[in-house]
C-alpha positions in Angstrom: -163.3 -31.6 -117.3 -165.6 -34.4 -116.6 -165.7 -36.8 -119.9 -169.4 -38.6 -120.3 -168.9 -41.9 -122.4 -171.7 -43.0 -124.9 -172.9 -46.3 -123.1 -172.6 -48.7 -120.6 -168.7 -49.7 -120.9 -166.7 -46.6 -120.1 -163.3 -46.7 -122.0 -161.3 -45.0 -124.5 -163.4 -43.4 -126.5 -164.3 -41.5 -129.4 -164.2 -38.0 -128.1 -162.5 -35.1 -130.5 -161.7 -38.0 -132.9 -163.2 -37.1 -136.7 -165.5 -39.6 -137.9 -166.4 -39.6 -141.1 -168.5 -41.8 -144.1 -165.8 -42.1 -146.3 -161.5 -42.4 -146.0 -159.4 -40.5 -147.7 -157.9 -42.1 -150.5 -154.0 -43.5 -150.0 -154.1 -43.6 -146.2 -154.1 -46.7 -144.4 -157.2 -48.2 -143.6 -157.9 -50.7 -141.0 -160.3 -52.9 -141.0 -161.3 -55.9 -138.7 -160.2 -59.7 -138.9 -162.7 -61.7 -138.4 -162.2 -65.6 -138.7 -160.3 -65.9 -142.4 -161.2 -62.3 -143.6 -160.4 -58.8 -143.7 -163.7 -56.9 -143.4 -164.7 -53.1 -142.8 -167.0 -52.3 -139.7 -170.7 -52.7 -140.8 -171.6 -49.0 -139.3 -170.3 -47.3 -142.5 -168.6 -45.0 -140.7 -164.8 -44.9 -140.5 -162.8 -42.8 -137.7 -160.0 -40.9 -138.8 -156.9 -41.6 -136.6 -154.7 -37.8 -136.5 -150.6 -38.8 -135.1 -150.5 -37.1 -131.8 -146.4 -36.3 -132.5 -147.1 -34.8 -135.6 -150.7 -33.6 -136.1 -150.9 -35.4 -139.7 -154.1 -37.3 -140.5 -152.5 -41.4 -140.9 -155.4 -43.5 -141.8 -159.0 -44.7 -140.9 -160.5 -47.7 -138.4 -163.7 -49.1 -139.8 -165.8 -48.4 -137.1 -168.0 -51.9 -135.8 -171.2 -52.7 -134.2 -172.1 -55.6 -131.8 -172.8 -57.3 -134.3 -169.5 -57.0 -135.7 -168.4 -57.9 -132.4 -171.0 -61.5 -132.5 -169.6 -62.5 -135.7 -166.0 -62.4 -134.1 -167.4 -64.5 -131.5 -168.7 -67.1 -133.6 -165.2 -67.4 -135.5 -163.5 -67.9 -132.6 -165.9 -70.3 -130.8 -165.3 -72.4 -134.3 -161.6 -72.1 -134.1 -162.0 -73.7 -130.7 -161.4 -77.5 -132.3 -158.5 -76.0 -134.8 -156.4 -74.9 -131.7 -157.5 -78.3 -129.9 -156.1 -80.5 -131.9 -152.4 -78.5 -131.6 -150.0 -79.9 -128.8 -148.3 -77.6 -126.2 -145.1 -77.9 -128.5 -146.9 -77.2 -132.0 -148.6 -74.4 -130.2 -145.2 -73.0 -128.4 -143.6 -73.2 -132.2 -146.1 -71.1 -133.6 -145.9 -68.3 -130.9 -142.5 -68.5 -131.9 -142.5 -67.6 -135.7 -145.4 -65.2 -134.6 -142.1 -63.5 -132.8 -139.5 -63.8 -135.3 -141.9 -62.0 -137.6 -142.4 -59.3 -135.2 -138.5 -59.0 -134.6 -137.9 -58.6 -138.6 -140.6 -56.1 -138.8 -139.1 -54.0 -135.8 -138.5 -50.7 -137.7 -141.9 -50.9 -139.6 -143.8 -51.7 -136.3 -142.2 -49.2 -134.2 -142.7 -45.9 -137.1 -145.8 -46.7 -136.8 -146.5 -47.1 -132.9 -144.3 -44.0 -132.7 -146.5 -42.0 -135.1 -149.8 -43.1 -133.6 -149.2 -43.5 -129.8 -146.5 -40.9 -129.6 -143.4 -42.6 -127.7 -139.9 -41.8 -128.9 -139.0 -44.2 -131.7 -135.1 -45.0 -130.5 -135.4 -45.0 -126.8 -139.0 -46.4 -126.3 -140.8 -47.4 -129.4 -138.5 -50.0 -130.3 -138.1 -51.5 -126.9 -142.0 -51.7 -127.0 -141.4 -54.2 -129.9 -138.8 -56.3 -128.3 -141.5 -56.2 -125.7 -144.1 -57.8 -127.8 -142.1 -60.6 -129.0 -140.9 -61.1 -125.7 -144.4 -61.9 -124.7 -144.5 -65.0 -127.6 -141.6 -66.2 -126.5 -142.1 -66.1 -123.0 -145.5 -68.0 -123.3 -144.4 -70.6 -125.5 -141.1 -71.7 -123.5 -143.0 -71.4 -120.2 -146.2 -73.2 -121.6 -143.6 -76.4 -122.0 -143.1 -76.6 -118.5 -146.0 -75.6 -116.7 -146.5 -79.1 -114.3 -149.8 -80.0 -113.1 -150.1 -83.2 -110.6 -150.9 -86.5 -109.3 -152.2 -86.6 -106.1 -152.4 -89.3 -103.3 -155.5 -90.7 -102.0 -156.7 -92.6 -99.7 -158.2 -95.5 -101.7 -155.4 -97.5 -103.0 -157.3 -98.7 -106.0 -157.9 -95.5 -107.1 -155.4 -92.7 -108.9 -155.8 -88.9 -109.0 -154.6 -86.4 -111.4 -155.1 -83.2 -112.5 -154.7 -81.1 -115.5 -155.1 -77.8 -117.5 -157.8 -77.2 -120.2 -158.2 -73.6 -121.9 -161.0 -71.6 -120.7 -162.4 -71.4 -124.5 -163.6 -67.9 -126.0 -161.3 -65.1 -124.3 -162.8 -60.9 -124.8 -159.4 -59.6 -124.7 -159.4 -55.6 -124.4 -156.1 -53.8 -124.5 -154.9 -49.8 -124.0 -153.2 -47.6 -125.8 -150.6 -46.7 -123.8 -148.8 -49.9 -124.7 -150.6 -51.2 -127.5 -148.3 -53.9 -128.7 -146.2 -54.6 -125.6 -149.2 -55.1 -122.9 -151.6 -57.6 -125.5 -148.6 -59.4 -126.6 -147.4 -60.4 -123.0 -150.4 -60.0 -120.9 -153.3 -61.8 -123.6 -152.2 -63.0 -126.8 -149.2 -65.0 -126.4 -150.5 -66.9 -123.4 -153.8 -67.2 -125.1 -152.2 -68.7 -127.7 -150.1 -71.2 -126.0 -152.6 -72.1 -123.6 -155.2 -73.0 -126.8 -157.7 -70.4 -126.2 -159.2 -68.6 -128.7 -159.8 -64.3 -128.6 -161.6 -61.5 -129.8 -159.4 -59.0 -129.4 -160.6 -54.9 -128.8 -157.5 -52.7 -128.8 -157.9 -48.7 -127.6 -159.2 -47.5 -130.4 -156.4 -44.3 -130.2 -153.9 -47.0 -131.3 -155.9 -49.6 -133.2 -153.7 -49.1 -136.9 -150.6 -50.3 -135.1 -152.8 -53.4 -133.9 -154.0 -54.2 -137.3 -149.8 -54.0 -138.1 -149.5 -56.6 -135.4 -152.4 -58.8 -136.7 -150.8 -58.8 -139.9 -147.5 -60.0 -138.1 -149.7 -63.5 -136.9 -151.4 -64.4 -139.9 -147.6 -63.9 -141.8 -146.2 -66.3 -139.0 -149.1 -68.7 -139.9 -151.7 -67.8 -137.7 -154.6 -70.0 -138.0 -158.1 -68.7 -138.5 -160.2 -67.5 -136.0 -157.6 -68.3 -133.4 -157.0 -64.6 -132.8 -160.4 -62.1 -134.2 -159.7 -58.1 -134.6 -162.4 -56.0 -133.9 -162.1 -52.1 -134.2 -164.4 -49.7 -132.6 -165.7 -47.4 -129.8 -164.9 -49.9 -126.5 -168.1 -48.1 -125.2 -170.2 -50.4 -127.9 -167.7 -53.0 -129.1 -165.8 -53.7 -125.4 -169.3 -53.7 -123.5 -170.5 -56.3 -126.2 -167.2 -58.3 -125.9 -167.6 -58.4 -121.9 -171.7 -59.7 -122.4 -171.7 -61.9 -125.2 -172.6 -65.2 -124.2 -170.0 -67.0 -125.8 -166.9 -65.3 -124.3 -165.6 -67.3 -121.5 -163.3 -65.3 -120.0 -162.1 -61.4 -119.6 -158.7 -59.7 -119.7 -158.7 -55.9 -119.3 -155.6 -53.4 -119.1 -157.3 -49.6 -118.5 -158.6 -47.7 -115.9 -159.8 -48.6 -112.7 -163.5 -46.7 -114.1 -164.0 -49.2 -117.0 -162.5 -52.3 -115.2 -165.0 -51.8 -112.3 -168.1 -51.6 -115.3 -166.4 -54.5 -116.7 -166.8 -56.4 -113.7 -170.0 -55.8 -113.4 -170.9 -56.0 -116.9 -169.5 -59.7 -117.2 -170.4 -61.0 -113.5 -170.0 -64.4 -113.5 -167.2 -65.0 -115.7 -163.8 -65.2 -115.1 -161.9 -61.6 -114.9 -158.5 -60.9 -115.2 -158.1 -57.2 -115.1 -154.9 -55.1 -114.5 -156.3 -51.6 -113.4 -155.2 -48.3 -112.9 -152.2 -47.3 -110.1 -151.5 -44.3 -108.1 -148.5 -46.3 -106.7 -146.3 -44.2 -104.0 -142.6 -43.5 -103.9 -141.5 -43.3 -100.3 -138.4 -41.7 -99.8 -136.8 -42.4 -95.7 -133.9 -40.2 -94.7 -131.2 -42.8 -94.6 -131.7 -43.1 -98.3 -128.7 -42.1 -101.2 -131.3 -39.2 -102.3 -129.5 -38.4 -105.6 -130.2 -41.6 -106.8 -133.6 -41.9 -105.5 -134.6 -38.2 -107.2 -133.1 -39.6 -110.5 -134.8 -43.0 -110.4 -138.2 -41.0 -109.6 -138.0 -39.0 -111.9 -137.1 -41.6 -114.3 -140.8 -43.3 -113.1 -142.5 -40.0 -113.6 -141.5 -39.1 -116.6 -140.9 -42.8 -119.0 -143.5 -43.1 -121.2 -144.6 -39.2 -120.9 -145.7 -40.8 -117.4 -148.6 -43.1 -118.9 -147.6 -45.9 -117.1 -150.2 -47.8 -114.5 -146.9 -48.3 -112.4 -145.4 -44.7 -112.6 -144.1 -42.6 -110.0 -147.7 -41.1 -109.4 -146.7 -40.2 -105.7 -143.5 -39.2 -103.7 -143.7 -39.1 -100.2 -140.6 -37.9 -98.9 -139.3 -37.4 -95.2 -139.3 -33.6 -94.2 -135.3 -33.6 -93.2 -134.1 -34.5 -96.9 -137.1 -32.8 -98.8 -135.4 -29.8 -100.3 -132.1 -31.8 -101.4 -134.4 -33.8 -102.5 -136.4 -31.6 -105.0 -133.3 -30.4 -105.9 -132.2 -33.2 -107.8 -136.2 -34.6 -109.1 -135.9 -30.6 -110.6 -132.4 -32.0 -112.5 -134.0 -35.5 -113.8 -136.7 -33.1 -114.9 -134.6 -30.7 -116.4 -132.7 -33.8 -118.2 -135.9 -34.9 -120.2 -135.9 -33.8 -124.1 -139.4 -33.2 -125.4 -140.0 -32.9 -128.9 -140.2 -34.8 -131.8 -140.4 -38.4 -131.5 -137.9 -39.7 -134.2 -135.0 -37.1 -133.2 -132.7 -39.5 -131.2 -132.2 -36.8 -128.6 -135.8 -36.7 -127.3 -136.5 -38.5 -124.5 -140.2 -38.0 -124.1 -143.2 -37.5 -126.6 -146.8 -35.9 -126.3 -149.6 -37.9 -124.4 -151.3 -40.0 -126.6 -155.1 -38.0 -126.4 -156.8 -35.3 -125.3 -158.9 -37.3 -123.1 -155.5 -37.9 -121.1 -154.6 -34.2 -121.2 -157.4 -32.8 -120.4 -157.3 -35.4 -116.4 -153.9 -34.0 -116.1 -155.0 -30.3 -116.2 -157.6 -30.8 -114.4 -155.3 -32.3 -111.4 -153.1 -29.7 -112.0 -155.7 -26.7 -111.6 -156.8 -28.5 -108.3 -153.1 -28.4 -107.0 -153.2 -24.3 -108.4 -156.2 -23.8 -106.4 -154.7 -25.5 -103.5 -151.7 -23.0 -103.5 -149.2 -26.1 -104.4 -145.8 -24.8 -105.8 -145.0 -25.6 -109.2 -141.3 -25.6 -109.3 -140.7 -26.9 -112.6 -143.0 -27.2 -116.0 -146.7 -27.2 -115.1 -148.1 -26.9 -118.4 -148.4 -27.7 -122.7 -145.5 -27.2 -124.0 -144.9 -24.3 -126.6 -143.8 -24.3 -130.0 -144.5 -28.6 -130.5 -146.6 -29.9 -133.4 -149.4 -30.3 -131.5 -150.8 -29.5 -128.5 -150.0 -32.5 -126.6 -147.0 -32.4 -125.5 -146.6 -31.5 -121.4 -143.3 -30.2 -119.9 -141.8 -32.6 -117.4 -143.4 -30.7 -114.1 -142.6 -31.2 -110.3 -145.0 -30.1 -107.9 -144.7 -29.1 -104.2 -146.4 -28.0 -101.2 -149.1 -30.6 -101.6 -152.0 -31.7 -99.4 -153.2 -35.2 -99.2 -156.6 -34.5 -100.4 -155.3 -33.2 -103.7 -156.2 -34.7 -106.6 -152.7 -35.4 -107.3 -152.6 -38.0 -104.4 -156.0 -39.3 -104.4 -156.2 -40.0 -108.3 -154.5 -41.5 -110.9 -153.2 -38.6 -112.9 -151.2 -40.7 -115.9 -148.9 -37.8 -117.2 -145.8 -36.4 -116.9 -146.4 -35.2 -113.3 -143.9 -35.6 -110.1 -145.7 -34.5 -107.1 -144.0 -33.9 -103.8 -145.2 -34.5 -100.6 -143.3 -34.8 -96.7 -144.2 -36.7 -93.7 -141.5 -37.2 -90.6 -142.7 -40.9 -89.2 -143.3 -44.0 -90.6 -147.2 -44.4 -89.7 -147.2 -40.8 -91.1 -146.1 -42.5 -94.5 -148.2 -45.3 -94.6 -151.3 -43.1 -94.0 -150.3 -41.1 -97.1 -150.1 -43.9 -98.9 -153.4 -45.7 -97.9 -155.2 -42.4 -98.6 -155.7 -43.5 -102.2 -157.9 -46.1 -103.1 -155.3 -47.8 -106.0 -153.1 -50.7 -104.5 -151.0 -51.9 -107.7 -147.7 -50.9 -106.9 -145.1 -48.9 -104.8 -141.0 -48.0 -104.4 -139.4 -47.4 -101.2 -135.9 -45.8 -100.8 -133.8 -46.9 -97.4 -130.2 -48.2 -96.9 -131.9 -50.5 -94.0 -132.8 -53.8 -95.2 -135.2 -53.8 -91.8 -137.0 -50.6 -93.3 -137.2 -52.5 -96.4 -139.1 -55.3 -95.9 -141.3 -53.0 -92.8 -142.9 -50.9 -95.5 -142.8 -54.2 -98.4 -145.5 -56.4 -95.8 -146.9 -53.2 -94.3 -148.1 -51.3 -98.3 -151.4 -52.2 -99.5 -150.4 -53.3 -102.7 -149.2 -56.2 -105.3 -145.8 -54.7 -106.0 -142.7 -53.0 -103.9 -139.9 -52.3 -105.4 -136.8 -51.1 -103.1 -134.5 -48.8 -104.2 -135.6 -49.3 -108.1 -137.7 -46.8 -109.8 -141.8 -47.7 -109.3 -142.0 -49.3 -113.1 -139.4 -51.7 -112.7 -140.3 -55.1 -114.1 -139.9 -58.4 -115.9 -142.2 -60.2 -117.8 -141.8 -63.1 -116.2 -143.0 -61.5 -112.4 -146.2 -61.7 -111.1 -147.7 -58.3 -111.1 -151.8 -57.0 -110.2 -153.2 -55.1 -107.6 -154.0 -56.2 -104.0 -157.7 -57.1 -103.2 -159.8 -54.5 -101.9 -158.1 -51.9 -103.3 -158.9 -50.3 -107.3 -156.1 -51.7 -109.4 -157.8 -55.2 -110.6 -158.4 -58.7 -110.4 -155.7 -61.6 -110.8 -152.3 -61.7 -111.7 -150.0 -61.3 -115.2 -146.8 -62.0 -115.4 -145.0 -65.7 -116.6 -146.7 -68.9 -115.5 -148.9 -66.3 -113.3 -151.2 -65.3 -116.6 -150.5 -68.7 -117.8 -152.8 -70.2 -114.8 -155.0 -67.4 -115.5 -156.2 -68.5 -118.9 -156.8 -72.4 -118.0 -159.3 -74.2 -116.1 -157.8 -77.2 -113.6 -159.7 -80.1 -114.0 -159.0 -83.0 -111.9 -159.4 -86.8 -113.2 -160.2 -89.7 -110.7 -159.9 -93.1 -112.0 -160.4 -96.6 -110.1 -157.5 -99.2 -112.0 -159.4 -102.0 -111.0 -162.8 -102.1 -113.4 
């Protein structure tokens, strides 16, 4: 199914989501913040937000306009001399609290990201917290030690220097597949230490556990204005995010579709966008296969798959292939789907039908194709809802499947061969997405042969293709579809400041 987006800034949108003119009564309503105030959207219209674990309606967003969107701009813009006049240290502090206060809500936080995005609450959900105040922390103890320089020249009279100065007003849009995780260590506690100021646009499929997290900064002490929360449609709110004149910067996390409108839409500013992945898992022959099939499978199936850096691909050399299913079948065959709060389950529903329905469609093109389906392959019966997928494994693939070419973001292994090594590196060019890759080999040579030779920001050897630390640079290699500039550490740090250099003569 082809989805058609309502205007210029493709995103996650509002399709099959009820909107309505008035809430129910006793549900949780969120609402935008918007320099010292909690206001409602000024369309009138509220969307209701329906748990994709259970089915069960859990509250309303206030849906915005662009002017919503200008008015956030303005409080931020006036924040601007508030965060000035805080030193690294006074910022660093605050990000701090701002974490603490996310570590003693934990259980709150992650019922609710559970309920409305659809991860397991004991094996995922919670680690998604830890994530969050992970990023706080990370920016404010880096953010003490990020060095700038002094510089010789060649007037001796003279002294160089330079130094870092926020890049002002940032339009920060985040997804939903990580809602509090991904803006927490990617945009708001680096924007924070680094003495911007945001609007912030989360996914709107995920926007009531973003309000929770709002509601976690202001606690912490949060100034005004520093951080604005806007809900709504990315197609209208985003796009006017990206355009408004008084954003200075952009930081995206989505799809490789609205990151290239977004690029477009805001030419001329500064871009940092982390786009979508198709990243390959290359499997060579002297490998230990049972513990590359269980690491794969482990990147297919994490997060119900809707990870940029999952296991999208797995290219796998034609003497080991059917040993090799063998045990990617198992992993499979290990996942628990069902109900998100059972400690057993290991894997939820995906998070929309918008998702679902770009996995089925990959999955009839691999049906028409005459690929094998040796394990799931479709919705899973008897679950709450309709979104839950069975962990599938498919074979017998071409390379101009729309399993290899695309990014399929579900809970999908498929299975390809090849017998040389320019064989695999063709495969894995033959996608247009260069974020990340694995590669599986006992041969350290092998290694680092495919680790210069992939197109792509990432390699991890002998690790599943998710594997990361926050404090890594991560992003996509240039020329390819997975983004602009780099997050991770010091890396998004850099990102968010401008270097301005200072010459000064000593004698006058």
């Amino acid at each position: 199914m082809t989805v058609q987006f309502k205007s210029s800034l493709d995103g996650p949108n509002l399709r099959g989501m009820p909107i309505v003119g008035e809430p129910t009564a006793g549900l949780r309503l969120g609402t935008n913040r918007i320099g010292s105030q909690w206001v409602a959207g000024s369309s009138g219209k509220y969307l209701r937000i329906d748990s994709p674990a259970t089915g069960e309606e859990l509250g309303y967003l206030a849906l915005s306009t662009r002017a919503d969107v200008g008015r956030a701009v303005e409080a931020a813009d006036a924040a601007r001399p508030l965060i000035a006049k805080m030193g690294v240290f006074q910022r660093a502090a605050l990000c701090m609290k701002i974490a603490d206060e996310i570590d003693r809500r934990t259980d709150e936080l992650a019922r609710l990201l559970c309920l409305e995005q659809g991860k397991p609450f004991h094996s995922e959900a919670k680690a998604e917290i830890g994530s969050a105040s992970l990023g706080f922390r990370n920016a404010a103890e880096q953010m003490k030690w990020l060095e700038t320089a002094a510089f010789p020249v060649a007037d001796a009279n003279k002294r160089a220097f330079s130094f870092l100065q926020p890049k002002g007003v940032l339009a920060i849009i985040t997804p939903w597949n990580f809602p509090l995780g991904l803006p927490c260590l990617y945009y708001l506690g680096p924007a924070i230490a680094t003495g911007n100021t945001v609007v912030w646009i989360p996914a709107p499929t995920t926007s009531l556990v973003a309000v929770a997290l709002m509601e976690c900064m202001i606690d912490a002490g949060l100034p005004d204005g520093i951080i604005n929360l806007v809900l709504g449609d990315g197609a209208e709110v985003g796009d006017e995010a990206v355009i408004h004149p008084g954003t200075h910067a952009i930081g995206f996390t989505g799809s490789s579709l609205t990151g290239g409108v977004i690029a477009r839409r805001g030419a001329g500013k500064p871009l940092l966008l982390e786009m979508g992945g198709n990243g390959p898992t290359i499997v060579l022959p002297d490998a230990d296969v049972d513990v590359a099939a269980a690491l794969v499978g482990a990147g297919c199936f994490a997060n119900a798959g809707q990870i940029c850096t999952a296991t999208e691909r797995v290219f796998v050399h034609k003497s080991i292939h059917d040993r090799f299913v063998e045990g990617l079948i198992k992993a499979a065959e290990k996942v628990r789907l069902g109900d998100p709060f059972d400690p057993a389950t290991t894997m939820g529903p995906v998070n929309n039908a918008s998702a679902l329905d770009k996995m089925q469609e990959h999955m009839n093109d691999a049906f028409s194709r005459k690929a094998d389906v040796v394990k799931g392959g479709k919705i899973a019966a008897g679950m709450p809802t309709n979104l839950y997928f069975e962990p599938t494994v498919v074979t017998g693939l071409t390379r101009d499947s729309l399993l290899n070419k695309e990014e399929s973001f579900g809970p999908v292994a498929p299975v390809l061969t090849f017998e040389t090594d320019e064989e695999a590196l063709e495969l894995a060019a033959s996608s247009p997405y260069g974020l990340n890759a694995a590669v599986f080999t006992n041969s350290i040579k092998r290694a680092f042969f495919y680790t210069e030779n992939l197109r792509c920001g990432i390699v991890n050897v002998n690790e599943k293709s998710c594997y990361w630390e926050p404090h890594i640079p991560a992003g996509g290699a240039a020329g390819t579809n997975s983004g602009l500039g780099r997050t991770g550490g010091r890396h998004t740090l850099m990102e968010m400041c401008d270097l301005k250099t200072m010459t000064i003569d000593i004698t006058r």
